[in-house]
N, C-alpha and C positions, 0 to 999 in steps of 0.2 A: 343684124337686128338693131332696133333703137333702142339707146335706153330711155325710158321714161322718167324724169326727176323730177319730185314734187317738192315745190316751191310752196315752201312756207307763208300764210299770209302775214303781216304784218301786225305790230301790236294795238290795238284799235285804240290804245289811252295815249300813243306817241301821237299829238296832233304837227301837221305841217307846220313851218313858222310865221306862214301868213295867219292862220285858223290859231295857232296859239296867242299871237297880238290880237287876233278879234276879239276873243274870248276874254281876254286879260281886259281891253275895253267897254265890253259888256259886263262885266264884272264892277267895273269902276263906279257904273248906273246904281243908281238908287231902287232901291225895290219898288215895284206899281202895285203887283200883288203878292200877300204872305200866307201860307196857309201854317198856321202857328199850333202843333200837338192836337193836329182834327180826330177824333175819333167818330163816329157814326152806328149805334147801334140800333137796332130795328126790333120791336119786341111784338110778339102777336102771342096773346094769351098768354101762354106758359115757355113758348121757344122764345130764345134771347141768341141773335145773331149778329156779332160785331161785324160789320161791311168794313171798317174804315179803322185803324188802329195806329192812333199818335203818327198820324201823317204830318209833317214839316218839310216845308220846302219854299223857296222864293223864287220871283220869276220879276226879270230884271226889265227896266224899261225897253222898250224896242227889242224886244228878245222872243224866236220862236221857239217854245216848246212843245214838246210830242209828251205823250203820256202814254205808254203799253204795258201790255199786262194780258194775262190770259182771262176768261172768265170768272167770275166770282171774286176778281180782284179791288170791284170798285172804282173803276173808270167814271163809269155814269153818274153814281151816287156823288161822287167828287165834285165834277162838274157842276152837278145839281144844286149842290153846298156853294160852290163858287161864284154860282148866278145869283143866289139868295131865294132858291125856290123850295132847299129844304135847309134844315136848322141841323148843324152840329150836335150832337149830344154832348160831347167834350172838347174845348180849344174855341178857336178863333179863325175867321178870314180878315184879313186885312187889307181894304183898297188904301194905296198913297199913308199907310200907318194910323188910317183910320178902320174902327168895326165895321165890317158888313154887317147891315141891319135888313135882310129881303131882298130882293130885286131894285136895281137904280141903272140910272141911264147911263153913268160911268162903265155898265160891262154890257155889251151887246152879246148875241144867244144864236147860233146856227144850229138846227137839229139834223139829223141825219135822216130824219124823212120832211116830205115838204111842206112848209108853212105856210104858204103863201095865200092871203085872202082871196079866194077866187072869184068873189062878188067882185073886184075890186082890179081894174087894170093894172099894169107894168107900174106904170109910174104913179097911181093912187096908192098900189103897196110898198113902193120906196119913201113917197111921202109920208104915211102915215107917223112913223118914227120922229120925223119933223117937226109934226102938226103936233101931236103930244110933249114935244119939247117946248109949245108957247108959237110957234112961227105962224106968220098970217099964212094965207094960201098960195099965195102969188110967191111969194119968196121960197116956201116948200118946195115950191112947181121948180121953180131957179135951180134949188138944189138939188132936188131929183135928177133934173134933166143931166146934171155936170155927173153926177152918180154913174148915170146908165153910160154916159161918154166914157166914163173912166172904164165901166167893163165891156165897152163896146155895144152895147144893145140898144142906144137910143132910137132906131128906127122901128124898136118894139115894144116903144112906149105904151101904146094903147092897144097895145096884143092883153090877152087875158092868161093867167097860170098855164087854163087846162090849152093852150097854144101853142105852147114853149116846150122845148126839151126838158129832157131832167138837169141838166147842165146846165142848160140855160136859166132854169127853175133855182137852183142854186146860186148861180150868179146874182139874182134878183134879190137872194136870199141875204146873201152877202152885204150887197149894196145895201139894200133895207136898213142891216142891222150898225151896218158902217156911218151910214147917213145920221146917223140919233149923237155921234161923235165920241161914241163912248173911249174910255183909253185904255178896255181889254177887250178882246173879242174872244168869246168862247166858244167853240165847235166841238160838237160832240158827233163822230163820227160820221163827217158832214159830207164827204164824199161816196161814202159804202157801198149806195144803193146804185151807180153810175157802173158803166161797162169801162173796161180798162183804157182805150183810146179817151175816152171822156174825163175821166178821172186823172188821166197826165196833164188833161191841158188845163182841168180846174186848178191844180196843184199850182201849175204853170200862175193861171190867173192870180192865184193868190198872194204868191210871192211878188209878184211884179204888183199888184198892191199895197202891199205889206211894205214896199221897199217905199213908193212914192206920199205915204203919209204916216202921221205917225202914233203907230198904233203897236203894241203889245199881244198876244196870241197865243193862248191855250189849246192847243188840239189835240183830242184825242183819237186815236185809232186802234185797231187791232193788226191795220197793215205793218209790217215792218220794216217792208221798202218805201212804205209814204212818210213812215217816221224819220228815216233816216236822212230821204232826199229831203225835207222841209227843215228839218228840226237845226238850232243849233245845241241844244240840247234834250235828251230824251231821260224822262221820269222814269223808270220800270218800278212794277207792281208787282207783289206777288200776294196769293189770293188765301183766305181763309184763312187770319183774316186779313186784308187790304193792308199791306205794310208798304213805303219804302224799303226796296230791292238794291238799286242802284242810281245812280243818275251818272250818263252818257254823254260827255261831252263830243258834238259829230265833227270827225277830222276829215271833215270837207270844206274847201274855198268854195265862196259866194263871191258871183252870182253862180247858184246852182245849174247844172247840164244834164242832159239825158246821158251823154256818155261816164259821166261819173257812178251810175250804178253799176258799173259794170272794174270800176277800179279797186283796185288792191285794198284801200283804206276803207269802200264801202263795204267790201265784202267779208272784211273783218271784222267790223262791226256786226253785219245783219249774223256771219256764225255766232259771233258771243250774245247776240239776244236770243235769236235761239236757241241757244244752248241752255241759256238763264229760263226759256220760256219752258223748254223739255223740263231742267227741272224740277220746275214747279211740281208737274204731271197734270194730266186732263183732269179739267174741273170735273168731268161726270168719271174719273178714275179708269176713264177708258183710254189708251192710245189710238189716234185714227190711223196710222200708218199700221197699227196691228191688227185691226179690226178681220174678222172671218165669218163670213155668212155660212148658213150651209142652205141650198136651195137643190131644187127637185132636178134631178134630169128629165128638160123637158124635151131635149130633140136628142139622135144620137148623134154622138163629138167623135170626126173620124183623125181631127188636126187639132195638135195640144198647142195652146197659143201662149203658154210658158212653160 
């Protein structure tokens, strides 16, 4: 007989020495965005429901961060507050150590469903961001086109939205928001809607953009393997209301690989978020791993299939 010995994973807060020097030099950086004691309350008639509760947190130049949390935690709201599309109740955002005042060109916007002008071709909806920055036409057209090289899809310039993949819809998505030169980009769960092959090699795309200029990156997801391969660090949230949980620093070496989800350091990580995300407990106070239906016998069962 074998014995079977289970190997303990590793402590997910020991980072490698290389990932410990990165982190010490992103730490070095100046902050680009600060979100300074946010709270967020939502009030309809007589309910008063805090989303968001003296959230602080800084997010370093050139630094990607993930942001998870289960439902009800205020992921989106956050984001929302971060673009300048909804107003804090309590606290502050801070671009470069100035107030956010509304939406400005310094933060670019990727939604998680698609944006994309569909009156409007490939490279009219990369331009647009452009043209609203002051640029003649001819010079937008310039910059588009260097856009679409960068994500590869220049021969789909004059393709239209409804043409393109969902991936590829994304990509464009990207570019668009990348093009206006902002120095954050915010994604709010910009890959979700995408089939899993798709969704690795956006991830893929992103990084290998993220590395060639120089840009900053909020993303948020519910994934926990997208947080961990992208993120160097990861925000947790926990819900009701919207607090600071933790923040994760990820003891993975960059450049990122597919074979690293599958390593000792990844995978001790993704248990201690899940562990943090169980518990929370389910926003609708249900577990789905417990869930039991009870439904009719509709055929007769001569083979128990557990």
């Amino acid at each position: 007989m074998i014995d079977h010995v289970e190997h303990a994973l590793p402590d997910y807060r020991i980072l490698p020495p290389d990932v410990a020097a990165r982190m010490e030099q992103i730490k070095k950086r100046d902050y680009v965005l600060e979100i300074d004691r946010v709270t967020k309350v939502f009030t309809q008639k007589r309910n008063r429901t805090v989303a968001l509760d003296s959230i602080e947190f800084g997010v370093h130049r050139r630094e990607l961060v993930c942001v998870v949390g289960p439902s009800g935690c205020g992921k989106s709201t956050l984001i929302r507050i971060l673009a300048g599309l909804e107003d804090a109740t309590e606290g502050r955002i801070l671009m470069d150590g100035k107030p956010v005042r509304g939406p400005g060109s310094d933060r670019g916007m990727v939604f998680q469903k698609y944006t994309l002008f569909p009156w409007l071709d490939v490279c009219r909806n990369v331009m647009f961001g452009i043209e609203m920055g002051g640029v003649d036409r001819l010079e937008a057209q310039r910059q588009a086109m260097q856009w679409l090289q960068m994500i590869g899809l220049e021969q789909f310039a004059t393709a239209y939205p409804h043409q393109l993949s969902g991936g590829m819809q994304q990509r464009v998505a990207i570019a668009r928001a990348l093009a206006a030169s902002p120095r954050v980009l915010l994604m709010d769960e910009s890959f979700s809607a995408l089939d899993a092959q798709t969704r690795t090699k956006m991830q893929n795309y992103l990084m290998e953009i993220w590395r060639k200029i120089d840009i900053t990156i909020v993303f948020i997801t519910h994934d926990l393997d997208e947080a961990i391969y992208l993120a160097d660090r990861i925000l947790v949230l926990k819900p009701h209301p919207g607090q600071v949980e933790e923040v994760i620093e990820v003891p993975l070496s960059r450049p990122r690989r597919a074979e690293q989800m599958t390593s000792a350091e990844f995978l001790a990580t993704k248990a201690h978020l899940e562990g943090l995300i169980r518990s929370f407990g389910a926003s609708d106070d249900m577990d789905e791993d417990e869930v039991t239906i009870d439904l009719p016998l509709l055929t007769l069962v001569t083979d128990q299939v557990e």
